[in-house]
N, C-alpha and C positions, 0 to 999 in steps of 0.2 A: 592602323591609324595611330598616331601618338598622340601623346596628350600635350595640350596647351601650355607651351612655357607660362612661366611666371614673369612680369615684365618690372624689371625692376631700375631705378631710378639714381643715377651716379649723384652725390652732392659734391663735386669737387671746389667747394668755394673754401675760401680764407675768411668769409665773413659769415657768421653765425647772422644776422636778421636776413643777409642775404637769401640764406639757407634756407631760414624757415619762411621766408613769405610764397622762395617757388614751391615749399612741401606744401602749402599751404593751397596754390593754385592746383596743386597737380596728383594730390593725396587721393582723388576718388579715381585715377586713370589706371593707378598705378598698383604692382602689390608689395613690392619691398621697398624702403627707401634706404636707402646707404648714406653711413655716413663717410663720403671719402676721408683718407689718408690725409690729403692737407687740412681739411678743415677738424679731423681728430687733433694734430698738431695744433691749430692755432687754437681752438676753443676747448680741447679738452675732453672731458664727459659733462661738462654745462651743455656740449652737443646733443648728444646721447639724451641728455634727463630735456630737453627742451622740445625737441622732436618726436621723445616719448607722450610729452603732455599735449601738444598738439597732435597727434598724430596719433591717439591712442589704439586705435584698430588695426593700424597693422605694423608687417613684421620690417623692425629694424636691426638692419646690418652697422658693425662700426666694424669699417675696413683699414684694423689695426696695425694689419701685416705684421704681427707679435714674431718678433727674434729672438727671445728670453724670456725668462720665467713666464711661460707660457700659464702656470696655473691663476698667477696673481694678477696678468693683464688678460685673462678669462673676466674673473669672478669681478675686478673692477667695472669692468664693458656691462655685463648682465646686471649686477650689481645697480649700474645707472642706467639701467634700460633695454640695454638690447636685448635682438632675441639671436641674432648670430654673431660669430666674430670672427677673419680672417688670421691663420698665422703664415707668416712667409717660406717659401719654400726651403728657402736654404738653411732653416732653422734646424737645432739638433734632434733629435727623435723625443731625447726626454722632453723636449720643449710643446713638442708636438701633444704628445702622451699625456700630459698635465694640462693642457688647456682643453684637451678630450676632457679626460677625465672631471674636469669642473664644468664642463657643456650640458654631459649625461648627466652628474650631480643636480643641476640648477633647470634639467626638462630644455634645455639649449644648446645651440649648434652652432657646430665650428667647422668652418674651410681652409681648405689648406689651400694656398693663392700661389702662382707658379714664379713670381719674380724673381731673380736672378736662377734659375733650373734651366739648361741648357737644352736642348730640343732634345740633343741626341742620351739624355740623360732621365727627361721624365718621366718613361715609363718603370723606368729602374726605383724611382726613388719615389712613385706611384706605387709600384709592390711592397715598397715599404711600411708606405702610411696604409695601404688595405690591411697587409698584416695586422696589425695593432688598432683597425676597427674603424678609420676615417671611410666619411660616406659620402662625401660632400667636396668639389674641388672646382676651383675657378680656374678657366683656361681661357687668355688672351691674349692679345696683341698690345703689350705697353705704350703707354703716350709716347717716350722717347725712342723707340724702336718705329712707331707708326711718324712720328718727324722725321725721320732716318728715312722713310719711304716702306718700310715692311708690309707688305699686303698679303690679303689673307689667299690661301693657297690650298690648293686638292691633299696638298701630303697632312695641313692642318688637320682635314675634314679624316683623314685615314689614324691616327693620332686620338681623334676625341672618340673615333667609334671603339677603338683598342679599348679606352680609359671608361667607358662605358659598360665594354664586353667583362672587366674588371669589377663592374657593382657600382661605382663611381655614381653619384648625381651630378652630372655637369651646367654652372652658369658657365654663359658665354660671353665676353665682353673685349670690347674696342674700335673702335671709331665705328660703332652701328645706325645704319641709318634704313629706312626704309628698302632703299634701295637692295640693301645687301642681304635682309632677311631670306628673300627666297637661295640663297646659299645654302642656308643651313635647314632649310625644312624639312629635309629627309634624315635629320638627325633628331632619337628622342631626348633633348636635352632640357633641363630643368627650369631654369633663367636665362631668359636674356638681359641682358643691361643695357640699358642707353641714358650717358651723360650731354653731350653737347648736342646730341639729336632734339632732347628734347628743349634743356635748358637753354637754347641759343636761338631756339623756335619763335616767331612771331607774335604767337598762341602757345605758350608750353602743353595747356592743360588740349587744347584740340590737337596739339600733336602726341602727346601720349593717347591719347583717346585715339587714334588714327594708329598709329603703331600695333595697339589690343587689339583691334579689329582685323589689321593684317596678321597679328601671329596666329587667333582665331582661325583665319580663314587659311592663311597658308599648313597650319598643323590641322584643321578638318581632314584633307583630304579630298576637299571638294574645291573641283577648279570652277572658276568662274561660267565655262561652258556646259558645266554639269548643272552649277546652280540656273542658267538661264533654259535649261531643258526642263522642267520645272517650276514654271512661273508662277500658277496658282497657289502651289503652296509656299509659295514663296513670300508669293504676294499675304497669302493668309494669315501667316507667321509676323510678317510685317505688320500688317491692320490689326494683330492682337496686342501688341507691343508700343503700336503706335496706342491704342487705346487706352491700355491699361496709363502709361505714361499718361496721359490726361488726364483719364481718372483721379489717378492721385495727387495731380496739381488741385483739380477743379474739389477733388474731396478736402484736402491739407486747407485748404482757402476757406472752405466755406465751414470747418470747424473752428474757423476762427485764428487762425497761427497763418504766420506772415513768411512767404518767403523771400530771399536772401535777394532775387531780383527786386528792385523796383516795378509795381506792377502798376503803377498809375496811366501807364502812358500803354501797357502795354496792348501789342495790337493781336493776341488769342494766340491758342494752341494750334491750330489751324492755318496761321499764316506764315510763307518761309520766314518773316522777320522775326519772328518770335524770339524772347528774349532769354529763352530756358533753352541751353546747349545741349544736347547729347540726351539720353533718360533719365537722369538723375534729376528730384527736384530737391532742392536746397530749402531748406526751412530753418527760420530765424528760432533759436529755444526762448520759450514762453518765461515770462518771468524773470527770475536770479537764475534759469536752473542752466546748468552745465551740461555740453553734449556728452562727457563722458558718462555721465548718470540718467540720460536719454537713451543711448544705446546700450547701455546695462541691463535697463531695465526692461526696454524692448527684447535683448535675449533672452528675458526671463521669460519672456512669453510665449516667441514662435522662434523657431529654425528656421532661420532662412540665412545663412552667408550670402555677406554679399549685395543684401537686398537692401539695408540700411549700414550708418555706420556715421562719424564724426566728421564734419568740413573742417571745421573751427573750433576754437572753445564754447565758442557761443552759436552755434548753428552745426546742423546736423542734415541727413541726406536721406532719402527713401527711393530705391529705383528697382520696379517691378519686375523688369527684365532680366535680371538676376536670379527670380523664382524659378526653381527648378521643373517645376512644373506651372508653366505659367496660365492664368484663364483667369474669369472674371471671379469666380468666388476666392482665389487665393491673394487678388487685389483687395478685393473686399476685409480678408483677415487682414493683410499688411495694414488696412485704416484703422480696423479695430485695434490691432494690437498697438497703435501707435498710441490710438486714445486712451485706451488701458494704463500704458506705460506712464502717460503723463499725470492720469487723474492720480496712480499712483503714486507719482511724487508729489501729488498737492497740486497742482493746477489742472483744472476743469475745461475741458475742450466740448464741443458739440457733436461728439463720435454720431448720433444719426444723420444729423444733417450732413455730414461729408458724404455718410455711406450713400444716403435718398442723392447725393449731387453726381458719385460714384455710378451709381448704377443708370442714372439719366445719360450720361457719355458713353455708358454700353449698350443705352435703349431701352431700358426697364424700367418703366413709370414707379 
C-alpha cells in the first residue's frame, strides 16, 4: 500500500490578489501551495511574504526554476517565506550544490525541476544530483510540450519508477485532472499537482476537496468493490465523522464564536442544503485576535495535524476528521483545547456549554 500523495496547488497567475483570494478558497483542500514561475516573475517575493501571511500553516513552494547562483536565490525564496524552492534542470552542478546547501542550512528543501533535460538524458543527470544529496525532483509534462499535444505515456510511468528505485521523492505534475489519477496510482509518489484542474473549476475549493478524496482512495488500496463488501463499517466510520463534524459546529456556536457561514437562515446540519461544505467548520476569530495566533496557540495544547489550522487572517478552521484517532472524547478535547487556546489569549468563550451541546449530538445528556 503506499502512501497518500501530497496534493498540491499550481498558482500560475500574473496577478498577486488574483493569487491569493483562490489560496484563500482552497487553502484547507489543499497541502502545498506553489507559487508558479509567472507569478514569481511578476510579483516577486511580495508573493512568497503574501501567501506566507495568509496561508500560514502550510507548506510553500516558489517555483523559481533557479539557473544561477543557486545559493542566493535559495536563501531570498526562504528568506520571504517559503518552505521549498525549485532549481531548473539544466542548471550547473554548483548551482545545484549551493541552493542544497542553503535548503539544509535554513531546515528547507529544494527540487530539482526537469525543464529543458531531454528524456533520453534524465536519468544521467538524475545520478548526478543523487550523488551530491538531492532528494526531491519534479517530473512533468510542460505547458508548451502538453499544447504541442504531448500526453502522458507507459515509457513516462517506467522513467519515474527508475528515479524512485534511485531514493528520489517524486511530485508529479501536468495537465492532471481527475480523470488521469488513476494512471498513476500504482506509483509511490510524493505530490501531485494540479493547476488548472482546480483553478478553472466551478468550485475551486470542492474540486480540490474531490481531488484529496480520490487520491485517498485510489492510494488506499481499496477499490470501491472492496469498500461496498463492508458496508457496516463503512457505514460506522461515516456516522462517527458525520457526528463528530456537528458536534463541533453545534459546540463552536453555542461557546459563543460565530462561524464564517451565515447561519441566520440556515436550514441544520442534517439537512443536504446545509451551508457548511465538506468537515471543516470555519469560525470567525473573536475579537482583534489573529488566526495565526489561534492556531499557535491551539498547538500549544493538543497534537492534532491537520484537525485545525488558518482560513484567513481573521478566521480559522477546526475539522475532527483529521483526528487520528477519531471518537467522541477526542471531539471533546478539540473543544476544549479551542477554548483554552482562546481564554488564553484574552478572550473568554463558554468551553462548557459547547462541550454539554457536544455531547447532546452524540446522545449524552
Amino acid at each position: 500500500m503506499n502512501s497518500t500523495p501530497l496534493l498540491q496547488i499550481a498558482m500560475d497567475y500574473i496577478s498577486l490578489p488574483k493569487a491569493l483570494a483562490m489560496a484563500v478558497q482552497v487553502a484547507p483542500e489543499v497541502d502545498i501551495i506553489e507559487i508558479g514561475t509567472p507569478l514569481c516573475k511578476a510579483a516577486g517575493l511580495d508573493a512568497i511574504r503574501s501567501m506566507r501571511e495568509i496561508c500560514p500553516d502550510k507548506i510553500i513552494l516558489a517555483d523559481f526554476k533557479t539557473p544561477d547562483v543557486g545559493g542566493l536565490e535559495a536563501a531570498m525564496a526562504f528568506d520571504a517565506g517559503a518552505d521549498m524552492l525549485t532549481v531548473i534542470g539544466g542548471a550547473a552542478l554548483a548551482t545545484v550544490e549551493q541552493a542544497l546547501t542553503v535548503a539544509r542550512q535554513r531546515g528547507k528543501e529544494m527540487l530539482m525541476e526537469l525543464t529543458g533535460v531531454r528524456d533520453n538524458e534524465i536519468l544521467v543527470r538524475a545520478a548526478e544530483w543523487r550523488k551530491i544529496g538531492v532528494e526531491r525532483l519534479v517530473y512533468h509534462r510542460e505547458w508548451d510540450a502538453q499544447s504541442a499535444g504531448r500526453m502522458w505515456a507507459e515509457s513516462d510511468k517506467v522513467t519515474i519508477r527508475k528515479l524512485i528505485d534511485m531514493g528520489f521523492k517524486l511530485t508529479i505534475t501536468g495537465g492532471m485532472t481527475m480523470e488521469l489519477l488513476p494512471f498513476f496510482a500504482d506509483l509511490p509518489v510524493s505530490v501531485l499537482i494540479c493547476g488548472r484542474g482546480i483553478r478553472e473549476a466551478a468550485d475551486p475549493r470542492a474540486a480540490a476537496h474531490e481531488m484529496r478524496l480520490a487520491l485517498a482512495e485510489l492510494w488506499s488500496g481499496t477499490s470501491p468493490s472492496a469498500r461496498q463488501s463492508s458496508p457496516s463499517a463503512t457505514s460506522t466510520a461515516s456516522s462517527i465523522a458525520e457526528l463528530s463534524v456537528k458536534a463541533i459546529r453545534w459546540g463552536v456556536s453555542e461557546m459563543g464564536l460565530l462561524l464564517v457561514a451565515d447561519g441566520r437562515d440556515c436550514p441544520g446540519c442534517d439537512s443536504p442544503q446545509r451551508f457548511c461544505l465538506g468537515p471543516q467548520t470555519e469560525i470567525q476569530c473573536p475579537g482583534n485576535l489573529r488566526s495565526t495566533d489561534v492556531v499557535r496557540s491551539l498547538g500549544q495544547i493538543v497534537n492534532a495535524n491537520g484537525a485545525f489550522g488558518a482560513v484567513s487572517e481573521s478566521a480559522f478552521f477546526l475539522d475532527p476528521t483529521q483526528l487520528s484517532d477519531l471518537s467522541r472524547n477526542r471531539v471533546i478535547d478539540l473543544l476544549n483545547a479551542t477554548g483554552t487556546a482562546l481564554r488564553n489569549l484574552g478572550y473568554p468563550v463558554d468551553t462548557n456549554a459547547g462541550i454539554k451541546a457536544a455531547n447532546q449530538v452524540f446522545g449524552i445528556s
